[in-house]
ZAMARGU-4260 file (C-alpha; in steps of 0.2 Angstrom, whole numbers, plus 5000, padded with zeros to 4 digits):
<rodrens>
0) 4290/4628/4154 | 4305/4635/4145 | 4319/4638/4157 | 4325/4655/4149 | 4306/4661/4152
5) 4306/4655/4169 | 4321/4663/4173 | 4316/4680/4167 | 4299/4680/4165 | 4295/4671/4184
10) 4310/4668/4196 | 4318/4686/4194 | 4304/4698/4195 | 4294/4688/4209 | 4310/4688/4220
15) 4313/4706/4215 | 4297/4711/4221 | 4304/4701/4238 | 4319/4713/4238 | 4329/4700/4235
20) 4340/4704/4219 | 4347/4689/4217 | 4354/4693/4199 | 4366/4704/4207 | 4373/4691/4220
25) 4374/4679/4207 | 4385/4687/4198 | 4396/4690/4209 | 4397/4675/4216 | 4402/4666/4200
30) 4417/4679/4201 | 4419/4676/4221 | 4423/4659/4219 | 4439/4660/4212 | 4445/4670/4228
35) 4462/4667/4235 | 4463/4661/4253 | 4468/4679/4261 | 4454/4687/4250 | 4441/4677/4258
40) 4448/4679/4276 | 4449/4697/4272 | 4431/4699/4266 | 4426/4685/4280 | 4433/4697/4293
45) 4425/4713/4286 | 4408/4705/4288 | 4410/4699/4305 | 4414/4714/4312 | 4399/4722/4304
50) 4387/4708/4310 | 4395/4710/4328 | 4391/4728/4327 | 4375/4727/4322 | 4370/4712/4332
55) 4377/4721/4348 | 4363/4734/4348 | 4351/4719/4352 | 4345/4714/4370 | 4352/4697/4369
60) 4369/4702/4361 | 4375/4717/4369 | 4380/4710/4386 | 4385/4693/4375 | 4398/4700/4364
65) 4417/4713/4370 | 4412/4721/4353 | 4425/4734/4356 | 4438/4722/4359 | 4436/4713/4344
70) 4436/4727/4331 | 4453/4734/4336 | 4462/4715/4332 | 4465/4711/4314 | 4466/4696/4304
75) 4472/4678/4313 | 4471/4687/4329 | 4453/4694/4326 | 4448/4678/4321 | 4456/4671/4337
80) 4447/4681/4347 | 4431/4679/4339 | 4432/4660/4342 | 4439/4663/4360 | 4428/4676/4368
85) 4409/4673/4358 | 4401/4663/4365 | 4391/4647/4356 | 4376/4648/4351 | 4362/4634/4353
90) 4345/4629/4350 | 4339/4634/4364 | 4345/4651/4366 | 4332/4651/4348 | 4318/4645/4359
95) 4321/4657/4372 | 4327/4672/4366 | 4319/4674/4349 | 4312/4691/4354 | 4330/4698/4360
100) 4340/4693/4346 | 4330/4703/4335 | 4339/4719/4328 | 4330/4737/4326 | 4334/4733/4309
105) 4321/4739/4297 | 4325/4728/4281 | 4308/4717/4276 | 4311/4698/4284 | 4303/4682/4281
110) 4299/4670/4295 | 4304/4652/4295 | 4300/4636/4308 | 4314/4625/4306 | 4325/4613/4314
115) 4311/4600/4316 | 4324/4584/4310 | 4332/4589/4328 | 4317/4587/4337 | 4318/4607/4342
120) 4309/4616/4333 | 4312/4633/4331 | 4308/4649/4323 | 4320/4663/4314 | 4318/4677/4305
125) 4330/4682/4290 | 4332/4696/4279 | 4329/4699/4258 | 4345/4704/4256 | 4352/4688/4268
130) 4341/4676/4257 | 4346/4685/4240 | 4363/4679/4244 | 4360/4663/4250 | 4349/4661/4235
135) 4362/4666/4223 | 4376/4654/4231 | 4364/4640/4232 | 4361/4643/4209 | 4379/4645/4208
140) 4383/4630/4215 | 4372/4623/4206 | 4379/4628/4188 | 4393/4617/4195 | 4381/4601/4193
145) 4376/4609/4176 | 4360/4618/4180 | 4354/4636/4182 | 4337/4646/4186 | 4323/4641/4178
150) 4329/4624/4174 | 4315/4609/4175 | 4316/4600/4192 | 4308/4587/4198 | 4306/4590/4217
155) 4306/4576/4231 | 4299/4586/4245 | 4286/4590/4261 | 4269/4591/4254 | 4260/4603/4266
160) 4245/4599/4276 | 4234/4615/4273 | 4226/4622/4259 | 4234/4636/4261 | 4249/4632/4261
165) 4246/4618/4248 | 4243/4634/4238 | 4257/4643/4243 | 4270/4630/4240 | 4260/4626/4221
170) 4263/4645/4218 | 4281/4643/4223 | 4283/4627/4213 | 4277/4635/4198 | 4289/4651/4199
175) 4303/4639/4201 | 4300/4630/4186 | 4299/4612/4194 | 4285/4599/4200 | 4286/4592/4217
180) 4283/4576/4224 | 4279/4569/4240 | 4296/4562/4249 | 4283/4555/4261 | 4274/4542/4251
185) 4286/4528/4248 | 4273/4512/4244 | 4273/4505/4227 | 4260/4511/4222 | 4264/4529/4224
190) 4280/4527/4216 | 4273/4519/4201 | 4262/4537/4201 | 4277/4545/4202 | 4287/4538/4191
195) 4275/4540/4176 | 4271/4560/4181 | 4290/4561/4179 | 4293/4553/4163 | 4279/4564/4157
200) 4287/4580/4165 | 4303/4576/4158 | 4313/4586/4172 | 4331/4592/4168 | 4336/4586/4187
205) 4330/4578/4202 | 4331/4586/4220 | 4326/4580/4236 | 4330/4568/4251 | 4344/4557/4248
210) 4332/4542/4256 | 4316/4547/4245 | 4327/4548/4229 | 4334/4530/4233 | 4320/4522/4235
215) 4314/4528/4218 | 4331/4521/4213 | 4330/4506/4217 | 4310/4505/4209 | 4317/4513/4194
220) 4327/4498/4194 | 4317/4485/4197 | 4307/4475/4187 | 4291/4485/4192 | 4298/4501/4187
225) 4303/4510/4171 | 4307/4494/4163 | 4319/4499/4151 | 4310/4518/4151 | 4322/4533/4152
230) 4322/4550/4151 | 4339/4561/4150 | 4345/4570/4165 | 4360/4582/4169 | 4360/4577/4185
235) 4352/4572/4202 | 4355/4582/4219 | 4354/4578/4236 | 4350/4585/4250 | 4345/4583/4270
240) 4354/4567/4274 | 4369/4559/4273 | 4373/4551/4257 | 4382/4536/4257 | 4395/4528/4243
245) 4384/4513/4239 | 4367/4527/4240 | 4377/4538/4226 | 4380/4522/4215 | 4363/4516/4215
250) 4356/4534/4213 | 4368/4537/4195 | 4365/4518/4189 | 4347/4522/4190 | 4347/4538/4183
255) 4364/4536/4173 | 4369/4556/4177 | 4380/4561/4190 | 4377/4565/4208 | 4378/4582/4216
260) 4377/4582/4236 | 4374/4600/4246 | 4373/4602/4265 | 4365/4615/4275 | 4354/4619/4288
265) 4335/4627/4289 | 4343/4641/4302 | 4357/4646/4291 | 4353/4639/4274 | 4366/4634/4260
270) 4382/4629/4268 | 4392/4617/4255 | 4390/4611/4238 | 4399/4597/4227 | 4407/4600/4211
275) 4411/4590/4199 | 4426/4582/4205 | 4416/4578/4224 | 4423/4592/4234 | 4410/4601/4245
280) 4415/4618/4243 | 4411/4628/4258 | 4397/4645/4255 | 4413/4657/4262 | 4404/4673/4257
285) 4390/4667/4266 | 4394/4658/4281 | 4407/4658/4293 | 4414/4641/4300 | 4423/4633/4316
290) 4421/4616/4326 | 4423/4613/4344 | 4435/4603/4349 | 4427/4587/4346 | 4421/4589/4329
295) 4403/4599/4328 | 4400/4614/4316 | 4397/4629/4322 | 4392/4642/4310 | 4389/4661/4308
300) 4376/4668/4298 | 4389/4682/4290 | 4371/4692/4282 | 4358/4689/4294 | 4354/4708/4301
305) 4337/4705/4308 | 4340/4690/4318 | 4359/4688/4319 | 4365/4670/4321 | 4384/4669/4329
310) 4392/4654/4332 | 4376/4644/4331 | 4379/4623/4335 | 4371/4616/4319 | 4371/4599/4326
315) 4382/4589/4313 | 4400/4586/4313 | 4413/4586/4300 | 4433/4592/4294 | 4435/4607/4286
320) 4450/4609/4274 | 4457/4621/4264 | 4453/4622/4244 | 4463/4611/4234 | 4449/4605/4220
325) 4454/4602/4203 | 4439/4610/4199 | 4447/4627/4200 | 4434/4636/4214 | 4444/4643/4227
330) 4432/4639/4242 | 4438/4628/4257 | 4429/4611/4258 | 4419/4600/4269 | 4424/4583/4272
335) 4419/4569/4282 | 4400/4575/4285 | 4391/4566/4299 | 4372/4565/4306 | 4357/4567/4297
340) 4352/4548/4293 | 4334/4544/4297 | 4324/4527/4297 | 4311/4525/4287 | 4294/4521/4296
345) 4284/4506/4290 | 4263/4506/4293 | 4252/4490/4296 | 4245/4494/4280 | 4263/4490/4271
350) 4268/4511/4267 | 4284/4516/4268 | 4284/4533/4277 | 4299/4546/4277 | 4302/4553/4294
355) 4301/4569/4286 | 4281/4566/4282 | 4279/4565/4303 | 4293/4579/4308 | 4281/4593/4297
360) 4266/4587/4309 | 4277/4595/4326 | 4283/4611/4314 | 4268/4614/4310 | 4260/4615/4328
365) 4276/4621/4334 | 4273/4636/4322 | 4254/4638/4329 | 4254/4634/4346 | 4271/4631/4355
370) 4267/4615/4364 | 4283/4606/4367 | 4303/4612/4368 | 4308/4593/4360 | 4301/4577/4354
375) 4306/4561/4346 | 4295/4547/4337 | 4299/4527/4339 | 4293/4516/4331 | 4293/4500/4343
380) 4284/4488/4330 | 4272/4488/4313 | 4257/4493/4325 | 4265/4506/4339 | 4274/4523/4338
385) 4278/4532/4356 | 4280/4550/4356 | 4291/4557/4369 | 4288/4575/4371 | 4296/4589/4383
390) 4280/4600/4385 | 4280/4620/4386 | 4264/4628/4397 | 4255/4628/4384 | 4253/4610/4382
395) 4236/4603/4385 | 4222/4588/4383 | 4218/4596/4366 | 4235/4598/4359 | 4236/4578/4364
400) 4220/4575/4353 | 4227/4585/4339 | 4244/4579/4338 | 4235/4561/4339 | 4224/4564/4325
405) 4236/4574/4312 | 4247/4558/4316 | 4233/4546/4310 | 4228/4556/4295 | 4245/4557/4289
410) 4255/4542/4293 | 4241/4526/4298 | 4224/4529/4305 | 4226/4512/4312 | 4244/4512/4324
415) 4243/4515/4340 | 4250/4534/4348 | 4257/4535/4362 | 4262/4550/4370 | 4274/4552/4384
420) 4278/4569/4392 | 4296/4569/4398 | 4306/4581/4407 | 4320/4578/4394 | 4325/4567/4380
425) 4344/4558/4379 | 4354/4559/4364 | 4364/4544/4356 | 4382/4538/4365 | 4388/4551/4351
430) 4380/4567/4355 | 4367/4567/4339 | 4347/4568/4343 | 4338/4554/4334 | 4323/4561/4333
435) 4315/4545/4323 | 4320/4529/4328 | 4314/4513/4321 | 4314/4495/4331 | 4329/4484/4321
440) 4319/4472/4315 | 4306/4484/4306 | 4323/4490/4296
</rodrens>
């Protein structure tokens, strides 16, 4: 499809029709960027102690926050306090208190189950005009890389299980102007399919998991790939993992366009895009940052009215500096991003699986039935994953047979499943979940 057409025709009225009027943001934000340092703490600020206000007037929050306190202090002071006396936010308080952190706000929200790559799933409701903005700093950025709305993509994605949804996500596909493949499949076969549906297509950019995109990398490459066939691209993002030196070299060899990276999370959404000189420019009029003391984000949500999140542990860690980009955008950066690396899963019958393709089984029965708090999948050889689950009360023998089963359809109907229920699940000497975990020798 046309890109201009898609932008005007598709993408703008449907998300109009949302409430989300992400024109407006858009432009903007292509302003916002060039913002000093004390006009981004000033507007940061401004935003927090709306949020604070707003979110006080909830069950969870108003015996949770001084909110009093902190809108008499101004600037490095407020910001001081904030850090000091708000307590942090994790995953579980999600789980838990999902009911109690919604405001009486009356703005139309959408619902999202997310988080699944930390093996705790969870649930969060977010408002139009908080997805209009995180929308319009999500294209924004991506202008940097050289592309806008309605521009052809090529999508390495989840491919959901249900008809409906398969629906759903076609309809969304189509508005968005781009053709999505599945990050799941990774097998020869399916990557010679996919490789010929895209030179067909003819996409503008590629988007997706940094791993899924590799591997079609290294295909593309090889002698049972495109053999020579190319078709010009502005550029490839990535996304969901962590992208390594020698991962962004392979990637622009193959492709022979540049590399954009972006990190976010499904809670909060857009966080930090690359420009074109490889800083990761930091979402300031979206989000609000910090670290604990040894490293971890934490992030507030500044536009979240319906379910505010405030100093919410995303799980990753990582530096942030202040904004000294040749590129000219006045947003601090993100350096030194850690987590978020996932083994691929091989089968007996010789597919490659992404971990992703197994982690939208749990969000997906986390979404209808609420059977576990955590999980994590290891694969201990070609023939064997082991599940270990930490149960809610609404676990039961036929949530183990249909865990069992969607696992088998999905991944291999010949491995062998085995689920352990646990009372909790350890994290890695440094503090990360693994959620998948692959034996060393199937690596």
């Amino acid at each position: 499809m046309n890109s201009v057409l898609s932008k005007y025709l598709f993408y703008y009225p449907t998300t109009m029709l949302n409430g989300e009027n992400v024109y407006r943001y858009l432009s903007l934000y292509r302003r916002t960027q060039h913002w000093g340092v004390n006009e981004i703490e000033a507007y940061q600020e401004k935003k927090l102690k709306s949020l604070l206000q707003i979110a006080c007037a909830s069950e969870f929050y108003k015996d949770r926050v001084n909110v009093n306190d902190l809108l008499v202090r101004t600037g490095k002071d407020f910001f001081k306090a904030f850090s000091d006396t708000v307590p942090l936010l994790v995953k579980q308080d999600l789980i838990e208190s999902k009911s109690t952190m919604k405001t009486q706000s009356r703005s139309r929200s959408t619902q999202k189950t997310t988080g699944g790559s930390t093996g705790e799933p969870v649930t969060v409701f977010k408002n139009s005009t908080g997805l209009a903005k995180e929308r319009a700093a999500t294209w924004r950025a991506y202008e940097w890389a050289g592309v806008t709305i309605g521009t052809k993509q090529a999508r390495f994605w989840g491919v959901p299980h249900s008809r409906k949804n398969k629906f759903k996500a076609s309809l969304i596909d189509f508005v968005a102007n781009r053709k999505r493949f599945s990050a799941f499949d990774l097998d020869t076969r399916s990557l010679e399919k996919i490789t010929n549906e895209i030179s067909q297509f003819k996409p503008d950019y590629l988007y997706g998991y940094v791993s899924a995109i590799k591997e079609l990398a290294d295909f593309t490459s090889s002698e049972k790939g495109m053999c020579g066939r190319a078709w010009p691209m502005k550029c490839v993002i990535t996304t969901s993992e962590v992208l390594s030196q020698n991962d962004r070299l392979i990637i622009e060899n193959a492709f022979n366009c540049k590399v954009f990276n972006e990190y976010g999370c499904g809670e909060v959404g857009s966080i930090a895009h690359e420009c074109a000189f490889g800083s990761m420019h930091i979402m300031s009029e979206n989000v609000y940052l910090e670290q604990t003391e040894d490293g971890e984000l934490v992030v507030t949500d500044l536009h979240n009215t319906i379910m505010p999140l405030i100093r919410y542990k995303v799980g990753d860690f990582a530096q942030i500096g202040s904004a000294d980009c040749r590129c000219g955008v006045g947003l601090p950066v993100l350096s030194s991003i850690g987590g978020r690396a996932y083994d691929i899963i091989k089968t007996p019958e010789g597919r490659r699986i992404h971990p992703e393709s197994i982690i939208y089984i749990f969000e997906g029965l986390q979404r209808e039935s609420s059977y576990f708090r955590h999980f994590q999948i290891i694969q201990t050889s070609k023939d064997d994953l082991v599940i270990n689950l930490v149960p809610t009360g609404n676990w039961s023998d036929a949530g183990r047979f249909q865990l069992t089963q969607e696992i088998k359809n999905t991944i291999s109907g010949s491995m062998n499943i085995k689920i352990n229920i646990v009372e909790s699940i350890p994290r890695e000497a440094s503090g990360k979940m693994r959620v998948v975990k692959v034996a060393k020798e199937l690596l």
